[in-house]
N, C-alpha and C positions, 0 to 999 in steps of 0.2 A: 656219766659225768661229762659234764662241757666241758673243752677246752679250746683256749682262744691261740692262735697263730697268726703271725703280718707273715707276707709273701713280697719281695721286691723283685720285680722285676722290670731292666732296660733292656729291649732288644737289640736286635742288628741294625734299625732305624738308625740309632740312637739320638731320637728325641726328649728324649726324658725316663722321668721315674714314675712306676705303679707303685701305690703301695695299696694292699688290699687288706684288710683284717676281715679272719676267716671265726667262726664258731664248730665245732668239731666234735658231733657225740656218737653214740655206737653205732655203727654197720655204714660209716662214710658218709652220714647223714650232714649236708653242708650245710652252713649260711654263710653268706657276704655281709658283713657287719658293717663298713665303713670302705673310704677309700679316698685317697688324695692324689693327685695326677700332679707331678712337677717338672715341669720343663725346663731340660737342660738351659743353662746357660749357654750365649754362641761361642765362648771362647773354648767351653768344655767339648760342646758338638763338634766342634771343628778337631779339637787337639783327638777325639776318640777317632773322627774320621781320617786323620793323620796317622794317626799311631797302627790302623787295621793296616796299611801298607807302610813296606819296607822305607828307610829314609835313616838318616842320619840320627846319632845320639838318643837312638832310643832306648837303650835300657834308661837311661835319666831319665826323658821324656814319661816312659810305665811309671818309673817311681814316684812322681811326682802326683799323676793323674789317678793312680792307684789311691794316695791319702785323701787327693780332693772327691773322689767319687765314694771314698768310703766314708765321709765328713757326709757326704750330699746324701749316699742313703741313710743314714743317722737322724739326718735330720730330719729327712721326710716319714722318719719312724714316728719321732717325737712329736710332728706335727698330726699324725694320726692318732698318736695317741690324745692329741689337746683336742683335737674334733670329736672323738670319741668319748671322750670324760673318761679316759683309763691311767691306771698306773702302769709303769713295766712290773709291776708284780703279779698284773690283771691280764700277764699274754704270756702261753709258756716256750714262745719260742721265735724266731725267726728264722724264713730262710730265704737270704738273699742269691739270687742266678749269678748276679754281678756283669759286669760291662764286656761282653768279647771283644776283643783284639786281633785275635787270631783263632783258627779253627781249621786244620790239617787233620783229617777223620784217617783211618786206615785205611790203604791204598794210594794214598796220594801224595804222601812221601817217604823217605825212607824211613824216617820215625817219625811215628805220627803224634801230635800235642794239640790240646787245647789251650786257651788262658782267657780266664774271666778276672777284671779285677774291680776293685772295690775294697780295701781292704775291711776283712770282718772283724778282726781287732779294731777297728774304731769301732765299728758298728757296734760291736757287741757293748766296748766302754762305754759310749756316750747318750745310749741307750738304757742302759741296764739288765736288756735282754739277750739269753740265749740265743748265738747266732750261728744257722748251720749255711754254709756257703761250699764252694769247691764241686761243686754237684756233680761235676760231668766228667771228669778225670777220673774216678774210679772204674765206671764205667767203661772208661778207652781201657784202665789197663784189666780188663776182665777180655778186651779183644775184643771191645766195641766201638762204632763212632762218636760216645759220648753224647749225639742227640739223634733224634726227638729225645726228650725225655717226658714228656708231656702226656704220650699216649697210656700210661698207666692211672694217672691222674683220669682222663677222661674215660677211661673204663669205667675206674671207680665213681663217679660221676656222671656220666651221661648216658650208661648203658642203659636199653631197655631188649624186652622179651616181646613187642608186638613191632618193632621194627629194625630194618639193618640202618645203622648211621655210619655216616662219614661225618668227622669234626675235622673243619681247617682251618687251622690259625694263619692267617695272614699279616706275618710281622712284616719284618725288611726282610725275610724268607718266610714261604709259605709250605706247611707239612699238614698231612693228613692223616687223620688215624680212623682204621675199619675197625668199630666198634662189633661188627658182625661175628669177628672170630673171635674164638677165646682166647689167646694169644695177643691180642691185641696190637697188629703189625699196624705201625707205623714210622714214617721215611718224609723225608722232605722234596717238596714237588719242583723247589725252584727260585727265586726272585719272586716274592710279595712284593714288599713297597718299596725295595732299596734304590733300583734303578726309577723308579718313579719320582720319589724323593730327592733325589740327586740332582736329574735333569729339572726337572720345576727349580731347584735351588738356583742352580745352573743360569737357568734362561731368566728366572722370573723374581728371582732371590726371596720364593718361598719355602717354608721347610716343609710343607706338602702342598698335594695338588686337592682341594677343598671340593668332595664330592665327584670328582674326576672330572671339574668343568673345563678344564684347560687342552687335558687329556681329547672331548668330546666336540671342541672345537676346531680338532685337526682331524684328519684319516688316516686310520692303518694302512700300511703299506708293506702286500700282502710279502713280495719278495723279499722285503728287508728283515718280515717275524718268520718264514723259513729257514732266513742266517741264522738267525736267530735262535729258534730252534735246532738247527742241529748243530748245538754244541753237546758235546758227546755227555754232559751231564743227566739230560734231559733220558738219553736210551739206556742206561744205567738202569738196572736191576736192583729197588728194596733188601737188604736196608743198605740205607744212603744218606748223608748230609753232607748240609754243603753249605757257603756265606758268602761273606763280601770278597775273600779271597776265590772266586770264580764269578763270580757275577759284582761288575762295580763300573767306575765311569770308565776304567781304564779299556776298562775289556770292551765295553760300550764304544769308545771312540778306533781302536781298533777295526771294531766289525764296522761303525759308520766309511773310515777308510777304506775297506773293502769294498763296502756298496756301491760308494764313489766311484770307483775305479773298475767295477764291472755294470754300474749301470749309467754311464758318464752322462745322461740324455737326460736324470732324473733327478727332478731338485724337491729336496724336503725339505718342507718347513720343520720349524723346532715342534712346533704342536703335533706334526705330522707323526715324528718322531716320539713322543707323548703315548699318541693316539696308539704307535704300535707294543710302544713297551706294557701298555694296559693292556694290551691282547696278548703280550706275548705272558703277562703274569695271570691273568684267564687262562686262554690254552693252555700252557703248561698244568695247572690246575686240572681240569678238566678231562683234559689227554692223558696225566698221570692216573687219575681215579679209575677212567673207560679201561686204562689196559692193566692196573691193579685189584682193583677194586668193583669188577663190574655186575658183581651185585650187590646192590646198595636200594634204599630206600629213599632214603633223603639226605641229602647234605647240608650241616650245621654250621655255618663262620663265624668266629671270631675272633681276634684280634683288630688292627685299626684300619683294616682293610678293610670290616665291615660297616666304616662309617664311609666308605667310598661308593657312593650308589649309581656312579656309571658302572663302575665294577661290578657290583652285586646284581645292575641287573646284565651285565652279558654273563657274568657269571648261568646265570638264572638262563640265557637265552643261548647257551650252548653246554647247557647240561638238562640229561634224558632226565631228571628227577627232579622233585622240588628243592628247591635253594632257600633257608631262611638262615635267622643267624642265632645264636644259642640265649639270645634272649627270649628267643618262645620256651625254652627248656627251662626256664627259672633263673639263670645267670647271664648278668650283662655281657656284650662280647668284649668290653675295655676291664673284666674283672676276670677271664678264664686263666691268663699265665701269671699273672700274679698269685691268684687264687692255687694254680696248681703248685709253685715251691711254696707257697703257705701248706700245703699236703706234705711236700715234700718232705720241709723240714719236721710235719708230723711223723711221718714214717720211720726217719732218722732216727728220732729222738726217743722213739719204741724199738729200734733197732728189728725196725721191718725195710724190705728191699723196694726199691723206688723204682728199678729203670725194667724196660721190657724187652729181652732178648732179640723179639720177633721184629722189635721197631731198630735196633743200635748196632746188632750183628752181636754184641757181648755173649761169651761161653755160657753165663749162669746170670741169675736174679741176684743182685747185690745191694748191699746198706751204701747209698751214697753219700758224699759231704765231709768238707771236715767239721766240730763241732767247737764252738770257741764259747766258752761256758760267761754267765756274766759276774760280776764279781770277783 
């Protein structure tokens, strides 16, 4: 029996909304049916990247941004559904990730939380569809980091028996999951595009850097991605997550202060700066796999990182193994995290468990979500 699921998902970017409609028949057999990409608003980008950091009147501030992002996933339901020629009778479910805010994993403070918002009561009303949302808080309270949560999705999905794979999503964080073990560990390597995104906004008042040409017109510089480097995240031992709350502009200008101020003799340009944060979200990458993961066959990218091809090819030029992106596997890399809480919320919804031990640190395999039925 088919059945059809939408998956939304905004990242740590937060550039906008996926929405992907999935097809779903026995033994995880997938298709990518549709998909609509809708880019935040600046007033919303801005209020989500306001709201990740501490500041004034913010629970109003969530409240607010909470209806409007759960109004903006709704509607880019609805718009999938008009590209599609479907009813909401014709999808049995949704599951939206929704917008992080915040992301305190275990260890990192005294009580640890996450918060995605969007709310799924709109979703669910204005929609008509079953909406499973909240994904990752069950997980924390099983005594996990609440992410990855992806790498069970890309078991189900991207495993094979004639080779070991590495899949990395390069959102506004980049994580990878060793398809090789059965367990399916996977952990977050670091800064994907957030620091990228930033700075280009920053200097160039772009909301990415198009292909890494901005990035390729400066040079890394090598003593500023060793700062860089060792922020004690990176020597962190699986499993791990981590977000805008460790890696963001703050922390950025910070370490630039420090460079200043121990290498008085050296002037970077903004590009220069560019050039190393793309190395530094490469190595990271790269360095996390060699000392995790070092037996590997090939590594698979995607998220919007793999439409950055200064990226993908140093990626490609400091990894021992071939580098492609998971559209040689049959799925786009702008439909993989969409596509996976479209699984998500399938797993829910049969009341099979979603998240993987080996990747969250969680005591057992758990049903995640809450479920907000429609109707």
């Amino acid at each position: 029996m088919t059945e059809r699921y939408i998956g939304l998902m905004s990242g740590t970017s937060a550039d906008g909304i996926d929405a992907i409609l999935i097809e779903c028949e026995q033994h995880d057999q997938l298709t990518v049916c549709g998909h609509v990409e809708i880019p935040y608003p600046n007033d919303i980008r801005q209020s989500v990247i306001e709201l990740c950091q501490p500041g004034d009147n913010e629970v109003e501030r969530l409240g607010q941004l909470d209806q409007r992002l759960g109004q903006a996933f709704a509607e880019a339901v609805n718009q999938l559904l008009r590209k599609s020629n479907l009813s909401p009778a014709d999808v049995d479910g949704i599951g939206s990730h929704g917008q992080t805010v915040r992301h305190h994993p275990q260890g990192t403070i005294e009580h640890p939380f996450t918060l995605q918002i969007g709310d799924p009561n709109i979703i669910a009303e204005q929609t008509g569809i079953t909406t499973v949302a909240d994904f990752r808080r069950r997980d924390m309270a099983a005594g996990g980091g609440g992410a990855p949560l992806a790498p069970a999705f890309h078991q189900a999905v991207f495993s094979s028996d004639i080779e070991r794979r590495v899949i990395v999503n390069i959102g506004g964080i980049a994580n990878a999951t060793d398809l090789g073990s059965q367990r399916a560990p996977g952990f977050d390597t670091g800064p994907g595009n957030t620091l990228l995104d930033g700075w280009v906004q920053r200097h160039n008042g772009q909301t990415y850097d198009a292909d890494g040409q901005w990035a390729q017109s400066g040079r890394a510089h090598p003593q500023l991605l060793q700062q860089l480097l060792a922020h004690p995240y990176f020597a962190a031992p699986p499993p791990k997550s981590t977000g805008r709350e460790d890696f963001n502009l703050h922390w950025l200008d910070a370490q630039l202060a420090v460079f200043s101020k121990t290498h008085p003799d050296e002037q970077l340009a903004s590009e220069d700066v560019q050039a190393t944060l793309m190395e530094l979200t490469a190595t990271s990458i790269i360095e996390a796999i060699s000392r995790h993961i070092p037996e590997h066959d090939h590594i698979y990218v995607c998220g919007g990182g793999a439409r950055n091809t200064a990226l993908m090819q140093r990626l490609g030029e400091l990894s021992r193994r071939p580098v492609s992106t998971t559209a040689t596997l049959g799925v786009d890399p702008q439909h993989v995290e969409g596509a996976a809480f479209a699984w998500l919320a399938k797993q829910t919804l049969h009341r099979l468990t979603g998240n993987k031990p080996a990747a969250t640190g969680a005591s057992k395999e758990v049903i995640l979500g809450g479920i907000y039925p429609a109707g």
